[in-house]
C-alpha positions in Angstrom: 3.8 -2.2 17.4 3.7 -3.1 13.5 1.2 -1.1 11.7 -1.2 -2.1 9.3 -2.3 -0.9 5.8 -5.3 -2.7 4.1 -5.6 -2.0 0.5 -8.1 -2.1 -2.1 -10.6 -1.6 -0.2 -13.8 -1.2 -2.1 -17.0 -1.3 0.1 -17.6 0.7 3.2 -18.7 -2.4 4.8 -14.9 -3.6 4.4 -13.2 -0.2 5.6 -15.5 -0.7 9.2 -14.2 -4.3 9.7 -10.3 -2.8 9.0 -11.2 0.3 11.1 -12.7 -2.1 14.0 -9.7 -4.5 13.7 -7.5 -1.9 14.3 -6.4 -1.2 10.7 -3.3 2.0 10.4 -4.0 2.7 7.0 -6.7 2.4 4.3 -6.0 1.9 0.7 -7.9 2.3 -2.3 -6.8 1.6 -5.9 -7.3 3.7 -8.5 -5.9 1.5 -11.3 -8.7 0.2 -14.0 -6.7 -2.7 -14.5 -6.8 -4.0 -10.8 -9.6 -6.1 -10.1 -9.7 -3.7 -6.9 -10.0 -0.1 -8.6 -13.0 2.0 -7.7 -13.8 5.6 -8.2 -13.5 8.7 -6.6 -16.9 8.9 -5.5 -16.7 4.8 -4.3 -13.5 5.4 -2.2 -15.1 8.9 -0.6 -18.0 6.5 0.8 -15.2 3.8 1.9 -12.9 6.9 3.7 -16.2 8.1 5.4 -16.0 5.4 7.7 -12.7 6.4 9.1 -14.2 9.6 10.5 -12.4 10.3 13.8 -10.4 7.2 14.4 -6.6 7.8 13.4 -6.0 6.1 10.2 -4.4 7.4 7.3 -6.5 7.4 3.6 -3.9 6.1 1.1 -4.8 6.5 -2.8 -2.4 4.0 -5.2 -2.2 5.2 -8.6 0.1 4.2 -11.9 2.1 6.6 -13.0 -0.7 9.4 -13.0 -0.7 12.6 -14.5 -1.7 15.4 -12.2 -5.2 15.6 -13.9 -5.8 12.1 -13.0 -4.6 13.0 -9.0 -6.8 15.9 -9.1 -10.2 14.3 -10.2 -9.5 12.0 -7.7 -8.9 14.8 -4.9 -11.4 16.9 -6.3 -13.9 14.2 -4.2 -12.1 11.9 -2.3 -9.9 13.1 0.2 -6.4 11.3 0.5 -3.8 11.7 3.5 -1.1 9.7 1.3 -0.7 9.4 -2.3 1.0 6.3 -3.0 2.8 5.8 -6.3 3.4 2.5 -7.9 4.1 2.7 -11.5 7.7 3.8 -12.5 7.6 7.4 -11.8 11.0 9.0 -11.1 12.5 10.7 -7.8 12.0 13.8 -9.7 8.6 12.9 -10.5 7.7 11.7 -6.9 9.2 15.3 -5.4 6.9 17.0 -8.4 3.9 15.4 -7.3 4.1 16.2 -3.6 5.2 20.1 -4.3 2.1 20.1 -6.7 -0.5 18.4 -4.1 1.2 19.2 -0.8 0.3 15.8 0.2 3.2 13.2 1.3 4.0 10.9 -1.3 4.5 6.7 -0.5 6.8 5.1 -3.2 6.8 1.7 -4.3 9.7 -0.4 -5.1 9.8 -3.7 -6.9 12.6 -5.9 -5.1 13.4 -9.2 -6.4 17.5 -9.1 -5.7 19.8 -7.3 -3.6 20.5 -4.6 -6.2 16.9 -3.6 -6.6 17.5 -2.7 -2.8 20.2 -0.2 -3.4 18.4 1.4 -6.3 15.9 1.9 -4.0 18.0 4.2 -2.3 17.6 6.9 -5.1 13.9 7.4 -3.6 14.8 7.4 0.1 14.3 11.0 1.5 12.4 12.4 -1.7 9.5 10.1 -0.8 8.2 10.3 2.7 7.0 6.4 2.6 8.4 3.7 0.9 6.5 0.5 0.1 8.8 -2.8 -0.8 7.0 -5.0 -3.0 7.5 -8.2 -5.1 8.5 -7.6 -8.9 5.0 -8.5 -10.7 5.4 -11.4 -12.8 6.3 -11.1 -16.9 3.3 -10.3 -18.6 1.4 -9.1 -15.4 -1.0 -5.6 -16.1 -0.5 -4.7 -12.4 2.7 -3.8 -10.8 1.3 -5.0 -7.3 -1.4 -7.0 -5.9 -0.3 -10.5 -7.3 0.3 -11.8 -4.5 3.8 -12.8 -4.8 6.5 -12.5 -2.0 10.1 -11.7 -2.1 13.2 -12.8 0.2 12.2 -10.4 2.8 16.2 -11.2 4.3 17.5 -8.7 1.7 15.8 -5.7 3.6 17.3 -7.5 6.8 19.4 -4.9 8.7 18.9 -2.1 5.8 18.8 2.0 6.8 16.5 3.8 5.9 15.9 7.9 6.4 12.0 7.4 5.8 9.4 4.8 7.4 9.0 1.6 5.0 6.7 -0.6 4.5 6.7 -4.3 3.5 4.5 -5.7 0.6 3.9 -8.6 -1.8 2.1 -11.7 -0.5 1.6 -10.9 2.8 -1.2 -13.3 4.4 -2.0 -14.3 7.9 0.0 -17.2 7.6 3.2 -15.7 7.0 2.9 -12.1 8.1 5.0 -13.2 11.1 8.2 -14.2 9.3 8.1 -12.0 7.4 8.5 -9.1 10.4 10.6 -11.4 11.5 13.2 -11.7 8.5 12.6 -7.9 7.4 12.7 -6.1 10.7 9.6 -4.5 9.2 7.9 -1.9 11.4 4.5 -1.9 8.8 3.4 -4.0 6.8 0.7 -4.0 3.5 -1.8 -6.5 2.5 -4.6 -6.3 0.0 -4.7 -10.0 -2.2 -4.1 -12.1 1.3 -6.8 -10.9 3.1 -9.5 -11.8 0.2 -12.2 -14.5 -0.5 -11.7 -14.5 -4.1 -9.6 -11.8 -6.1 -11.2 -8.5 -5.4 -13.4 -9.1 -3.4 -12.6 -8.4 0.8 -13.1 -11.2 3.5 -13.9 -9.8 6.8 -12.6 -13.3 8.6 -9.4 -12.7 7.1 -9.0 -9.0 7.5 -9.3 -9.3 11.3 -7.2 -12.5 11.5 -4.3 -10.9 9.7 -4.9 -7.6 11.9 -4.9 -10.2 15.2 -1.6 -12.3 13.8 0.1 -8.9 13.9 -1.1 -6.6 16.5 -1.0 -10.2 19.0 
């Protein structure tokens, strides 16, 4: 079974229908240049509605500092902290010694080097997230929704679960399983009515096109 992680979530409303459709993981985005970034406070009300089902809270940041992580933590709480700036293997293993939480890496790949650079990260993370380079002159490393060839992760060996990113939408979510032998997958621009703002219709037709 492929699991699922919906992120930038930003309403509790939105976390029930991703809960309800069978949702893995939960992301919120805590990025003020994202048109999806919310505070602490707002993603402890959209966590709340996971109470006992068994999904994972996921918090994306940009190369935070550890004050940042902490004012976040001091009120949300976060199973996964998922970095998606440039932060360093070194950094990554800093970050989960300092929280004691695992740490997701994401990885821009746009060519079959980016792949094996990747492989710096792989067993200092304990997630890694494959993603689409952002376009030049994007302010967001993620969420544009752009794809990649997801062929070049085709066959690839990994020592730590991966997921698969970047442009994800019910429409193509197959394939790209499919051509990546991903076994999770991310979506947070493909599943919205307009940028930043959730569509329940489409958040349980993605979940449906994948769990099916």
């Amino acid at each position: 079974m492929t699991l699922v992680k919906i992120c930038g979530l930003k309403t509790p409303e939105d976390a029930h229908v991703a809960i309800q459709a069978g949702a893995d993981y939960l992301g919120c985005v805590f990025f003020p240049p994202s048109p999806r970034n919310v505070d602490a406070m707002t993603a402890a009300e959209v966590f709340d509605m996971i109470g006992d089902a068994d999904v994972e809270r996921v918090g994306l940041f940009v190369d935070p500092s550890d004050d940042e992580l902490m004012a976040v933590l001091n009120h949300a709480r976060l199973d996964v902290i998922q970095l998606h700036g440039k932060e360093s293997p070194a950094r990554v293993e800093e970050v989960r010694q300092t929280f004691a939480l695992p740490v997701m890496k994401a990885l821009a790949i746009e060519t079959k080097e980016d792949v094996i650079a990747a492989k710096a990260y792989d067993g200092v993370a304990d997630l890694l997230l494959f993603d689409a380079k952002p376009p030049k002159g994007a302010t967001r490393p993620g969420g544009n929704a752009i794809a990649f060839d997801w062929n070049l992760l085709k066959g690839t060996d990994w020592s730590v679960p991966w997921m698969l990113a970047g442009g994800l939408t019910v429409a193509n979510v197959k394939d790209a399983v499919a051509q990546s032998g991903a076994k999770a997958v991310d979506v947070s621009s493909g599943v919205e009515a307009e940028k930043g703002v959730k569509s329940p219709e489409l958040i349980q037709a993605f979940l449906d096109a994948v769990k099916e």
